[in-house]
BAVOBA-141921 format. One record per atom (N, C-alpha, C): residue number from 0; chain; atom name; z, x, y. Coordinates in Angstrom, 1 decimal. Layout:
N
<pos NUM unit A site CA w Z u X v Y>
...
This chain:
81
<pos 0 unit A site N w 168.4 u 129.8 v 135.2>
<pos 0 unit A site CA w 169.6 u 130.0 v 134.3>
<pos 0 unit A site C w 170.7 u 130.7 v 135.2>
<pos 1 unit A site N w 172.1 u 130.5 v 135.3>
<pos 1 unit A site CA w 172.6 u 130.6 v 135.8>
<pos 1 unit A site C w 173.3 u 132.6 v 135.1>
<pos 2 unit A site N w 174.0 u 132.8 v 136.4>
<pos 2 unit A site CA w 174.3 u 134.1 v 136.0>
<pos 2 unit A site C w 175.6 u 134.4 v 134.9>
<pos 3 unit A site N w 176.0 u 133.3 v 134.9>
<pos 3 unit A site CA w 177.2 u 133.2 v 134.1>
<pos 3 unit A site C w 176.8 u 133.2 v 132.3>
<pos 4 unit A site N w 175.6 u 132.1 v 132.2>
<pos 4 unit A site CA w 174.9 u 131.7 v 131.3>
<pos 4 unit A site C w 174.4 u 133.6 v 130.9>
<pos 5 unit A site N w 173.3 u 134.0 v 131.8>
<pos 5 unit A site CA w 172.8 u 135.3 v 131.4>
<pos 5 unit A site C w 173.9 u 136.4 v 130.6>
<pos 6 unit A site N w 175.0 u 136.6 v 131.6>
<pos 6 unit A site CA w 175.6 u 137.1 v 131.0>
<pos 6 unit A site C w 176.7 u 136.8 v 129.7>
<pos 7 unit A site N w 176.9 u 135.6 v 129.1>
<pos 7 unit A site CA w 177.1 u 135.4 v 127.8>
<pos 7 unit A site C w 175.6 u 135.4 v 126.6>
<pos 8 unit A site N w 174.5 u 135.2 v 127.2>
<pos 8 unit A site CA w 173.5 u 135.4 v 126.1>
<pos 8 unit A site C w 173.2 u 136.7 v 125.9>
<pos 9 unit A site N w 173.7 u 138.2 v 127.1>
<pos 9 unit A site CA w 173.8 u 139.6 v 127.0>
<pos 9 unit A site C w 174.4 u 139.7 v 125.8>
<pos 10 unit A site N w 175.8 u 139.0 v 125.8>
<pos 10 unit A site CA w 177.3 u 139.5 v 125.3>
<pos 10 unit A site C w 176.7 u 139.2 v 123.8>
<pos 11 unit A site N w 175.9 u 138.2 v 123.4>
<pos 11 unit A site CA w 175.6 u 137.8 v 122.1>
<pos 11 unit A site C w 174.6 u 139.2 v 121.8>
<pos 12 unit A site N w 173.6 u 139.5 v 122.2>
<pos 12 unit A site CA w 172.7 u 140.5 v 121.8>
<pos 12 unit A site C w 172.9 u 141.8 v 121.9>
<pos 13 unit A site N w 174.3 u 142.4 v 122.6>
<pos 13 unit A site CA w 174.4 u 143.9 v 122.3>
<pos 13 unit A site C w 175.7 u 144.2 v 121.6>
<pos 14 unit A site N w 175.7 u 144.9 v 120.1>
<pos 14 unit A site CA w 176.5 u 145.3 v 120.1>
<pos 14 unit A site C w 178.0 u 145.3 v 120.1>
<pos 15 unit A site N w 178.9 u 144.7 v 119.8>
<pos 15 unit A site CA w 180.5 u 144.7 v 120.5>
<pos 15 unit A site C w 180.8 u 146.1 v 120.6>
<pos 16 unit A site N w 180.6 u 146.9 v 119.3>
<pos 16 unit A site CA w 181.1 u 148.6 v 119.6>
<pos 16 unit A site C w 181.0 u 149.0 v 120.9>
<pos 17 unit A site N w 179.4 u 148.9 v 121.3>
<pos 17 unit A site CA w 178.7 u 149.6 v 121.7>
<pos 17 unit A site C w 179.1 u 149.1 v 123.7>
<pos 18 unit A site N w 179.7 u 148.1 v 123.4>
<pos 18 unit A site CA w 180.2 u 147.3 v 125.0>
<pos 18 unit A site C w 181.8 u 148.0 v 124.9>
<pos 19 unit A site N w 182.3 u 148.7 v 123.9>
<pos 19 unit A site CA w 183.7 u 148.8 v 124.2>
<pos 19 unit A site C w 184.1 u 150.2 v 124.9>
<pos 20 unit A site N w 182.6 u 150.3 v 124.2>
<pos 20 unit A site CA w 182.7 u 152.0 v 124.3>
<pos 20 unit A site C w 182.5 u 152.5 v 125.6>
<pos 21 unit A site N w 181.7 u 151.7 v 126.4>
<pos 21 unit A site CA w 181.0 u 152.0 v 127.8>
<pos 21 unit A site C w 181.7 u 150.4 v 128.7>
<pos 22 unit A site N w 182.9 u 150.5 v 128.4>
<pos 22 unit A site CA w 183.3 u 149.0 v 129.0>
<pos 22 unit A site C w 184.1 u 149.5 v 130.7>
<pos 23 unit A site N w 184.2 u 148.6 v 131.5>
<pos 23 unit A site CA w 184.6 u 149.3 v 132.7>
<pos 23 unit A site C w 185.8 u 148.7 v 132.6>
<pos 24 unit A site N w 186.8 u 149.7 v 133.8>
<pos 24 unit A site CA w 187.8 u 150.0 v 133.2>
<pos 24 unit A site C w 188.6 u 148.8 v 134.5>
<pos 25 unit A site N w 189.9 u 148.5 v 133.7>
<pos 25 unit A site CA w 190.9 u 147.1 v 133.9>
<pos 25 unit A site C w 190.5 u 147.2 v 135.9>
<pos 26 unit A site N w 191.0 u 148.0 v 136.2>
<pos 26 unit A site CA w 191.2 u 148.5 v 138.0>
<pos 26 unit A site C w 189.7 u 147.9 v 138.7>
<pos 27 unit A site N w 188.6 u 148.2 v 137.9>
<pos 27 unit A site CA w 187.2 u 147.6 v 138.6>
<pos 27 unit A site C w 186.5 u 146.6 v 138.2>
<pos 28 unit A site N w 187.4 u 146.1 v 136.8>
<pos 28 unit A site CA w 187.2 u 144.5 v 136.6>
<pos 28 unit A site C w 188.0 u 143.4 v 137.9>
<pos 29 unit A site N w 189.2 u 143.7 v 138.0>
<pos 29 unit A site CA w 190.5 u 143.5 v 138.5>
<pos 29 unit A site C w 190.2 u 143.2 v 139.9>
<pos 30 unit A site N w 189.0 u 142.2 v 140.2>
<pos 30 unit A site CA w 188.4 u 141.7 v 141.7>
<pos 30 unit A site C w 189.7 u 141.3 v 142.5>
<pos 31 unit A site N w 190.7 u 140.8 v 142.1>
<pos 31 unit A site CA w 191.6 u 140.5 v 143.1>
<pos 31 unit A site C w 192.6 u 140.6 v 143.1>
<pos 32 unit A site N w 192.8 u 142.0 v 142.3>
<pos 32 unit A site CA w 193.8 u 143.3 v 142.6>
<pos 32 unit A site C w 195.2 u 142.5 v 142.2>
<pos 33 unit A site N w 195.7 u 141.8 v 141.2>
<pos 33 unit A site CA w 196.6 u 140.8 v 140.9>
<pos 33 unit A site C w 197.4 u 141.4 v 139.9>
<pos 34 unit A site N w 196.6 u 142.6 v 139.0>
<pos 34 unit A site CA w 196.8 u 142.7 v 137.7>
<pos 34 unit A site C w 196.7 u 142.8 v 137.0>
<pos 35 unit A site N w 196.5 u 141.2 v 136.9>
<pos 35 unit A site CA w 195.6 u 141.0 v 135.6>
<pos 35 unit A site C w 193.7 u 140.2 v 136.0>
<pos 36 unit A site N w 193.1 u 139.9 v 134.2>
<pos 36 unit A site CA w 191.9 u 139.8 v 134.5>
<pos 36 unit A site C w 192.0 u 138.0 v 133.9>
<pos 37 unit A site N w 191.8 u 137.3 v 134.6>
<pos 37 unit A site CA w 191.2 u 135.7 v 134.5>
<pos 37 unit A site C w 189.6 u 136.0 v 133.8>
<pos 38 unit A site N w 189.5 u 134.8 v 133.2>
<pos 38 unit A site CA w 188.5 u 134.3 v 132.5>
<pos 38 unit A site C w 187.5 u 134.6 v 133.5>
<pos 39 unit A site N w 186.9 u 134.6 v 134.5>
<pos 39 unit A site CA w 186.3 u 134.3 v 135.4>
<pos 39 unit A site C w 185.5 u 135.9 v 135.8>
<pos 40 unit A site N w 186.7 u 136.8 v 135.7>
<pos 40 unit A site CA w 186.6 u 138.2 v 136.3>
<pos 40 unit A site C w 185.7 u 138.6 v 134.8>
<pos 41 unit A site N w 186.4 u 138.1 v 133.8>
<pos 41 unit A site CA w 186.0 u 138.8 v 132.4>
<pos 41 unit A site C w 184.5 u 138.6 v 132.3>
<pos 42 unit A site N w 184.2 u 137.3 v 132.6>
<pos 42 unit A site CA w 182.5 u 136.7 v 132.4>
<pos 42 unit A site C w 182.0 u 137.2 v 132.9>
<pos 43 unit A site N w 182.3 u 138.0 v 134.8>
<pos 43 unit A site CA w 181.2 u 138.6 v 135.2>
<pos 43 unit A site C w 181.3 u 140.1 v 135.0>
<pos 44 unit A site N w 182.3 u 140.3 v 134.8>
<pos 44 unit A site CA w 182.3 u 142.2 v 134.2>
<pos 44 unit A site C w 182.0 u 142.4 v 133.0>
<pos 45 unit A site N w 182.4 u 141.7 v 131.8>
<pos 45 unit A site CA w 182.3 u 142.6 v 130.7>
<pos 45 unit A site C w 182.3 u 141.0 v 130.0>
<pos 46 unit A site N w 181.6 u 139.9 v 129.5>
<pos 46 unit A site CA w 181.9 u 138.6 v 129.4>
<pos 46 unit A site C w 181.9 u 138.9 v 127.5>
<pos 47 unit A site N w 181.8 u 139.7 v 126.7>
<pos 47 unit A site CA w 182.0 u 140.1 v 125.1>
<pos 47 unit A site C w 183.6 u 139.8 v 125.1>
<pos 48 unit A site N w 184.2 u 139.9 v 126.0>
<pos 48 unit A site CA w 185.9 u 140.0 v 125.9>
<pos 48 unit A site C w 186.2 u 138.5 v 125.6>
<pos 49 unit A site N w 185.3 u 137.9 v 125.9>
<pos 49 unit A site CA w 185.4 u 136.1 v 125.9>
<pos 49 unit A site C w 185.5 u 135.9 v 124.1>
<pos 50 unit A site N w 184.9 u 136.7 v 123.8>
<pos 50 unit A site CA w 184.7 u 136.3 v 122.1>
<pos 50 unit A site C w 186.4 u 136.4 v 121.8>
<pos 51 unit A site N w 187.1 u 137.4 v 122.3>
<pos 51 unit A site CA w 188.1 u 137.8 v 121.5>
<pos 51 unit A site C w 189.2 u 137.6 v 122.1>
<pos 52 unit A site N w 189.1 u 136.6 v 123.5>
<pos 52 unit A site CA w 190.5 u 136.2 v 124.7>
<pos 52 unit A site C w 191.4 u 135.5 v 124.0>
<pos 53 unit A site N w 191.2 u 134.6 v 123.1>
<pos 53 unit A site CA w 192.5 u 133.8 v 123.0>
<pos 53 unit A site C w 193.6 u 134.8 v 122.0>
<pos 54 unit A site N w 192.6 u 135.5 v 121.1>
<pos 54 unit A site CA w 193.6 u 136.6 v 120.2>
<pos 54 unit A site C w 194.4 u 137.9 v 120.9>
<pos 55 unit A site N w 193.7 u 138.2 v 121.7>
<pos 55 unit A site CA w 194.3 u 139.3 v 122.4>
<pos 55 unit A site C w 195.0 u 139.2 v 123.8>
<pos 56 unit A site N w 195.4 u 137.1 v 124.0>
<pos 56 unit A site CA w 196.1 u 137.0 v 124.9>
<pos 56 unit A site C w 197.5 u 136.5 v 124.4>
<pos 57 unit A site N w 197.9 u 137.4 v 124.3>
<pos 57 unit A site CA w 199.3 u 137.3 v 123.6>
<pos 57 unit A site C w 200.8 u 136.4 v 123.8>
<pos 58 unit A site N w 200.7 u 136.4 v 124.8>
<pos 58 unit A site CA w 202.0 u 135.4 v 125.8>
<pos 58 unit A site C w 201.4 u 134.5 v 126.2>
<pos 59 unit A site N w 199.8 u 134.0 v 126.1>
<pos 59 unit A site CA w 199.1 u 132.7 v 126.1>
<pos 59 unit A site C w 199.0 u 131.9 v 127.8>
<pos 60 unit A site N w 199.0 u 133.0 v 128.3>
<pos 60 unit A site CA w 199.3 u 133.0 v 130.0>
<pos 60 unit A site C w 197.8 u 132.6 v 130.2>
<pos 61 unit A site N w 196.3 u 133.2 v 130.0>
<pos 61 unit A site CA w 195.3 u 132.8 v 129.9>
<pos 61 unit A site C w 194.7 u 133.8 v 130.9>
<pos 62 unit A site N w 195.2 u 135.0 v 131.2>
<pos 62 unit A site CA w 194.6 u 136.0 v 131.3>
<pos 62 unit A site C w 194.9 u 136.8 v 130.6>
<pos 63 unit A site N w 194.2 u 137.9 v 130.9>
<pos 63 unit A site CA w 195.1 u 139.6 v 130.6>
<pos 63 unit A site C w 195.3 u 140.6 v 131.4>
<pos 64 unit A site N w 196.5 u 141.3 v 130.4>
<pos 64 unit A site CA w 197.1 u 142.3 v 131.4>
<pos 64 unit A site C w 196.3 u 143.6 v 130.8>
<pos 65 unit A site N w 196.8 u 144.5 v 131.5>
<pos 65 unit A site CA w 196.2 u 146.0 v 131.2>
<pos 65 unit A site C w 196.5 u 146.3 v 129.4>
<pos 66 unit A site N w 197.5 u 145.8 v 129.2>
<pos 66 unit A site CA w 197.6 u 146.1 v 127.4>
<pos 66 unit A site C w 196.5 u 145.6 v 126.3>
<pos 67 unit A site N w 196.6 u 143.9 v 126.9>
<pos 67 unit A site CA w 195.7 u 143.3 v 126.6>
<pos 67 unit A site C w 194.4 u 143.6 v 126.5>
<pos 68 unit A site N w 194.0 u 143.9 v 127.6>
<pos 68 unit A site CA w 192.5 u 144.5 v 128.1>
<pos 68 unit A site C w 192.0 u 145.4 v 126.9>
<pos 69 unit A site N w 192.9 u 146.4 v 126.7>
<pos 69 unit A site CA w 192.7 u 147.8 v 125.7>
<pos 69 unit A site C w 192.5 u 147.3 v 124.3>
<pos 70 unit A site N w 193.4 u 146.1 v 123.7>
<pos 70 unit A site CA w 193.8 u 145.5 v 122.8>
<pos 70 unit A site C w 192.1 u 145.0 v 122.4>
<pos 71 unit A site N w 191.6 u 143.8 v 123.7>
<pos 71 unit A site CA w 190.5 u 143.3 v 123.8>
<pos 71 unit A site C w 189.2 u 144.5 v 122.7>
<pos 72 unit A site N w 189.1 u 145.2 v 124.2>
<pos 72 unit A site CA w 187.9 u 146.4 v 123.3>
<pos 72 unit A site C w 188.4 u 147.7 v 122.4>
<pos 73 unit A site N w 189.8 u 147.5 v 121.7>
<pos 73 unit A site CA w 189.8 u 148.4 v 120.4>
<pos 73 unit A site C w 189.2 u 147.1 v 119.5>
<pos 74 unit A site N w 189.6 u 145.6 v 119.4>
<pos 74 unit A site CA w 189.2 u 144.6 v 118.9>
<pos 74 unit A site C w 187.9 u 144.5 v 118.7>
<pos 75 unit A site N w 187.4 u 144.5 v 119.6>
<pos 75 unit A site CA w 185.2 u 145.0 v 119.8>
<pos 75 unit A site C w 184.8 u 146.0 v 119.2>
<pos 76 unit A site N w 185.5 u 147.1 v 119.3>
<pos 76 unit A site CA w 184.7 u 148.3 v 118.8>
<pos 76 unit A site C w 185.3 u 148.4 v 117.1>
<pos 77 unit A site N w 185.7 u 147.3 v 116.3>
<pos 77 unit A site CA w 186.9 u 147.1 v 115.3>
<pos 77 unit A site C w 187.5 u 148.2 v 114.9>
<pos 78 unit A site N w 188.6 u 148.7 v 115.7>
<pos 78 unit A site CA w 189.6 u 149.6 v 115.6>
<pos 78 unit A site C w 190.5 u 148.6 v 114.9>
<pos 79 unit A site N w 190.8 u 147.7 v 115.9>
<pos 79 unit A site CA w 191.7 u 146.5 v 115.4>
<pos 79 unit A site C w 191.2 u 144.7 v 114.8>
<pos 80 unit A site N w 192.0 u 144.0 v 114.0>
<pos 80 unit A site CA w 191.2 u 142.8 v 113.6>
<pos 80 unit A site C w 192.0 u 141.8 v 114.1>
């Protein structure tokens, strides 16, 4: 099984609060220091953000920015809907 696979079957079995709460932060997701976080960065850092990417990508660019990001896990931990 692939590592990509592992970590979306993680993202199903723990929690969203509980990944928002202890989520790492935009700068050490941020593998290639651009900015922002691509689909790609999100799956292998924190891949629960995938449930909630297209709502919390605002300008539909198809990543996120640092606003976004926050947006993402207040969304998970349902601060926000």
């Amino acid at each position: 099984m692939s590592m990509k696979m592992k970590g979306l079957l993680a993202a199903l079995l723990i929690p969203a609060a509980a990944i928002a709460a202890e989520a790492p932060d935009f700068k050490t997701l941020d593998q290639d220091k651009d900015g922002y976080l691509s689909r790609d960065e999100i799956t292998e850092g924190i891949p629960q953000v995938l449930t909630v990417f297209s709502r919390v990508d605002a300008n539909k660019d198809g990543k996120l920015d640092p606003r976004e990001y926050e947006m993402a896990l207040r969304v998970l931990s349902g601060q926000q809907s």
